[in-house]
N, C-alpha and C positions, 0 to 999 in steps of 0.2 A: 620280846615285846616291841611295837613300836608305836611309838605317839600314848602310851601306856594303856595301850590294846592286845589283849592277846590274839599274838596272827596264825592265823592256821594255814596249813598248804594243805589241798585238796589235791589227794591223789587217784586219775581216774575224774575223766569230765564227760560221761556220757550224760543217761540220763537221771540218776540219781544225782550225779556230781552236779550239774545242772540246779537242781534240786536243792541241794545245799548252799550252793551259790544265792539263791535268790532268798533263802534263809536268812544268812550270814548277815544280809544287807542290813538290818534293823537292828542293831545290836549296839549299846555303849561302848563297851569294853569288850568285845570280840568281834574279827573281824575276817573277811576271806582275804589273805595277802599274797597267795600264790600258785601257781596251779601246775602239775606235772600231769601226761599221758602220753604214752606210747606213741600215739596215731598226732601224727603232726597236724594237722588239719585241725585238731581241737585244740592243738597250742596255737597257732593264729589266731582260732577264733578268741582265745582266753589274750592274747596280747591286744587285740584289738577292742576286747572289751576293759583295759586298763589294768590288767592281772599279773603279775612280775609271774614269769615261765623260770621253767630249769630245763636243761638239757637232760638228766639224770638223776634218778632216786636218790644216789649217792648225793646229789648236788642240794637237791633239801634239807639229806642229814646234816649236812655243813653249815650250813646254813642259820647261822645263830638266831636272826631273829625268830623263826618259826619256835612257837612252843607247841602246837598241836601237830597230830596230822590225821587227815580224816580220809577213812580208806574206803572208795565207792569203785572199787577195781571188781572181777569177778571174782566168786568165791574163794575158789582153789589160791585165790594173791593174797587173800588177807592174813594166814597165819605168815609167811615168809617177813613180808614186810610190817607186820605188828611187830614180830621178833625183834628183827631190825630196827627201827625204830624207835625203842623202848630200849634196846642196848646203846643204842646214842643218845639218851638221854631225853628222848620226847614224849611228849602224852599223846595218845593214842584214839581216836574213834573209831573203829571198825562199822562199815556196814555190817547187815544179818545176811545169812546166818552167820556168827562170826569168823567158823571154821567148818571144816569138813568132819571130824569126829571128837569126840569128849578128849583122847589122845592129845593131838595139837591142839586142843584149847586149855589142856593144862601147860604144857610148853609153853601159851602164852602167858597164862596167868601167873607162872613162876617167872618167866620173865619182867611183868610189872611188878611181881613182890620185887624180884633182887631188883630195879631200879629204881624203887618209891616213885612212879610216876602213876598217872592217871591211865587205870584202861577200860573203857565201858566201849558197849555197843549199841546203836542203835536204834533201838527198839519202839519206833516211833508209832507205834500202833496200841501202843497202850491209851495215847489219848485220841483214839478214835470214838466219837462220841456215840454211838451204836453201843459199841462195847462200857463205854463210862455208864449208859442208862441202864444197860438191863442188868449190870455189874453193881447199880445204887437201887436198882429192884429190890434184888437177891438180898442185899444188906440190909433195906429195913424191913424185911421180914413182909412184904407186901402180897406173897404168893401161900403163906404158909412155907409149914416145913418144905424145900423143894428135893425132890427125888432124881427129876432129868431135867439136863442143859444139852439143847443143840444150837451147835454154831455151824455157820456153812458161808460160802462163798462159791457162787459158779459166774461161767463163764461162757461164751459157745465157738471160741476161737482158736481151741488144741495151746499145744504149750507155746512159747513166744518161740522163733524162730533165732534168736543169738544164742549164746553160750548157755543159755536156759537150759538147751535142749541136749547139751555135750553132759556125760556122765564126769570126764574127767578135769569139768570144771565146775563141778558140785551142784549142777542142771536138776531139774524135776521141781514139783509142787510142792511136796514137800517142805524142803530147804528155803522152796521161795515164800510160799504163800503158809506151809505148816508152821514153820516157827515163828509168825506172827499170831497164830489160831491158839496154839499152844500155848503161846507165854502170857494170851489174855485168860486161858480158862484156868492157867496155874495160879497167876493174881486174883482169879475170882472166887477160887475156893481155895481155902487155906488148910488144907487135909492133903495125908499122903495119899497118893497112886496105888492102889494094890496090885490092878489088872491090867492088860492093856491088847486089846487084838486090833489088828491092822488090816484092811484091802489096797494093796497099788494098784493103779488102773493104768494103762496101756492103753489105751485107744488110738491116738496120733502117733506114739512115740513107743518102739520098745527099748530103749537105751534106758532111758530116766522115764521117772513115773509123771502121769500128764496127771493123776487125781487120784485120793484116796478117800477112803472111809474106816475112823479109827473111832474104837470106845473104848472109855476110861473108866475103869469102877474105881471110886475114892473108897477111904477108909472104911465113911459112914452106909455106906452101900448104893450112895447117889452115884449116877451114870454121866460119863458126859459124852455128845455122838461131836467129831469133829470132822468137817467135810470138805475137798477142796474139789472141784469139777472141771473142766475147759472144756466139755460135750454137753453142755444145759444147754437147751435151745424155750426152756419153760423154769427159769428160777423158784428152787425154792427159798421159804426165807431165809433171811440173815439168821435169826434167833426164835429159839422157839423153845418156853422154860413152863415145865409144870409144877405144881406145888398143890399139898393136899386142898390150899382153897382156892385154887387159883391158876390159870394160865398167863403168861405173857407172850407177848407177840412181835420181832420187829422187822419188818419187808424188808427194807433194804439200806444201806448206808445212809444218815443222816435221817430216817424216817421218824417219827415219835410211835411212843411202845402203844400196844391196843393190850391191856391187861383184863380179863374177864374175873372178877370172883363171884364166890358161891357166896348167896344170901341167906338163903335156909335150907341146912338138911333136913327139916323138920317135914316139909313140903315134897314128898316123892312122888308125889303122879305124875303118869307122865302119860302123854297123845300117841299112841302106837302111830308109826308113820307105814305106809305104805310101799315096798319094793315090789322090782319085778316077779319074786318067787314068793311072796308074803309078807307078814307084818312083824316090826323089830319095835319094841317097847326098850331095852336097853339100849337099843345108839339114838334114838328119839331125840330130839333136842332138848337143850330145859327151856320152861316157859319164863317170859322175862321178866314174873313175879319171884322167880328164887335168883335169878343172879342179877349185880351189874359191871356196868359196863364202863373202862376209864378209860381215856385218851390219856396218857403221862408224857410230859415234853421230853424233849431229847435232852441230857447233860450236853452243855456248852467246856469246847476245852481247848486248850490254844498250846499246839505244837511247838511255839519257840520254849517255852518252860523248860525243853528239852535244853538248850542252850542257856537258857538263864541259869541252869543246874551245875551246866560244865563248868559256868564263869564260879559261881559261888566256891564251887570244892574247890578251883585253881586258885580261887582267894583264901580257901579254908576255912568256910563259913557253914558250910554243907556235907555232907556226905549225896556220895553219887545213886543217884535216883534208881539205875540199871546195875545191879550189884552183879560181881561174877556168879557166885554163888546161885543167884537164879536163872542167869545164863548156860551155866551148868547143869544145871536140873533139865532145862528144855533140853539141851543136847543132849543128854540120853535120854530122853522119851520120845526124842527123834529115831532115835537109837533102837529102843526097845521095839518102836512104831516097824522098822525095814525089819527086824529078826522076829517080828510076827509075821509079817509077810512070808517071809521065808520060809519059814518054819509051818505056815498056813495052821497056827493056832494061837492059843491064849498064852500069853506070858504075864510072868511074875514081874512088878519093876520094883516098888520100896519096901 
């Protein structure tokens, strides 16, 4: 500690690491105290910005005052140097996804049990407020029973061009953009996975997958569609959840939900509308005597929580927000997600 601050050394200052950095800033009792990368050009810039540097990964472990160290390196680095780490006595933040396979994330989790130190990941999309509102839908029952959950995210710009796009540095959508999708719709229903079929898309990239399309049958027989794109040049929406009385709706990041319910079954006529080959009486629309119509705000939610979390458990006041145990479950529905692809069928997961 110093100044009775817990200091963290950030290792990896692109731009995540960045990221974290200007986090770190507001904090009591945690603090950014150091910065280690590869690429010397980001150690100037971190010494000119007031940040004690190390020549060497090795040179942080040493390093007594650090108690944290927070890993914004690319994928394929974060089991090696969690390991590490954690066998020198430090607590651990990993960026997502934390690792490459269920495999090496038990390696690491056995390595935080034998250390008693702290290890969580990252998972900072849980308080994405998109995801907070249609997730406080779902919960007070504002749709009725709900049957489907889609979530989606597109893009029109192929996969990013660094280490994204290398296989042998845990590259694809997946990894990137999947296990943030994932770990919101495992928080949002509380039932096992039964089913799970996957599509990887290749459009830009055939090494790693540029986008997928995967569905999950729970327990109860609810669906969920989970979607990542980088060829959308026409977005669809964020979220889109039906329920026996009810639709919601949410466009796009930060948008407020458009939720429709049913007012009366009682009331069935309906205006046959007119297509080009004849008339459709069942997709007719309903008339705006039987439903209405609500605008619902977006839940407000504030990202450092994340950090006021780490401080409390390092006090011991808390238990950590991002448990392994659900970190694990997403990694093998990632898992399960590639050996449906493969396999070009439905698999079994819990």
């Amino acid at each position: 500690m110093v100044n009775g601050k817990y200091a963290v050394a950030l290792i990896g200052y692109g731009g995540m690491g960045h990221w974290h950095a200007s986090l770190l800033s507001d904090f009591d009792r945690i603090f950014l105290y150091g910065i280690y990368d590869i690429d010397e050009a980001k150690m100037v810039e971190a010494r000119q910005q007031g940040y004690h540097t190390y020549p060497s990964f090795d040179a942080v472990l040493e390093d007594e005052k650090v108690d944290v160290l927070l890993l914004a390196v690319p994928n394929d680095w974060h089991k090696p140097y969690a390991v590490k780490a954690l066998q020198a006595g430090k607590n651990v933040i990993s960026e997502k996804p934390v690792t490459l396979s269920s495999a090496d994330l038990q390696e690491m989790i056995d390595a935080a049990d034998k250390s008693g130190k702290l290890f969580t990941v990252h998972q900072n999309r849980r308080w994405d407020e998109d995801y907070l509102t249609m997730k406080k839908i779902y919960e007070e029952g504002l749709l009725g029973d709900v049957f489907s959950i889609e979530s989606r995210v597109h893009g029109s710009r192929g996969i990013p061009g660094d280490w994204r796009k290398e296989k042998i540095h845990g590259g694809g959508m997946m990894l990137d953009w999947g296990v943030h999708l994932l770990d919101q719709m495992l928080q949002f229903v509380p039932e096992k996975v039964s089913k799970v079929y996957a599509k990887m898309h290749h459009v830009t990239n055939e090494e790693v997958d540029d986008g997928f399309r995967m569905i999950m049958t729970f327990e109860s027989g609810k669906t969920a569609l989970v979607e990542v794109g980088t060829s959308n040049f026409i977005n669809m929406p964020r979220w889109y959840m039906q329920g026996v009385n009810g639709t919601a709706l949410i466009q796009d990041f930060g948008s407020d939900a458009e939720i429709v319910n049913i007012e009366s079954w009682d009331n069935s006529d309906a205006v046959p509308i007119k297509t080009a080959a004849g008339l459709t009486k069942t997709m007719a629309p309903r008339t705006d005597d039987t439903i209405k119509r609500t605008v619902y705000p977006h839940v407000h939610a504030d990202i450092r929580d994340f950090y006021s979390n780490i401080t409390a458990v390092l006090d011991g006041k808390e238990k950590q927000l991002i448990r392994l145990d659900e970190v694990m479950r997403v990694m093998r529905l990632m898992e399960a997600a590639f050996r449906s692809d493969e396999l070009e069928q439905v698999v079994d997961f819990e």
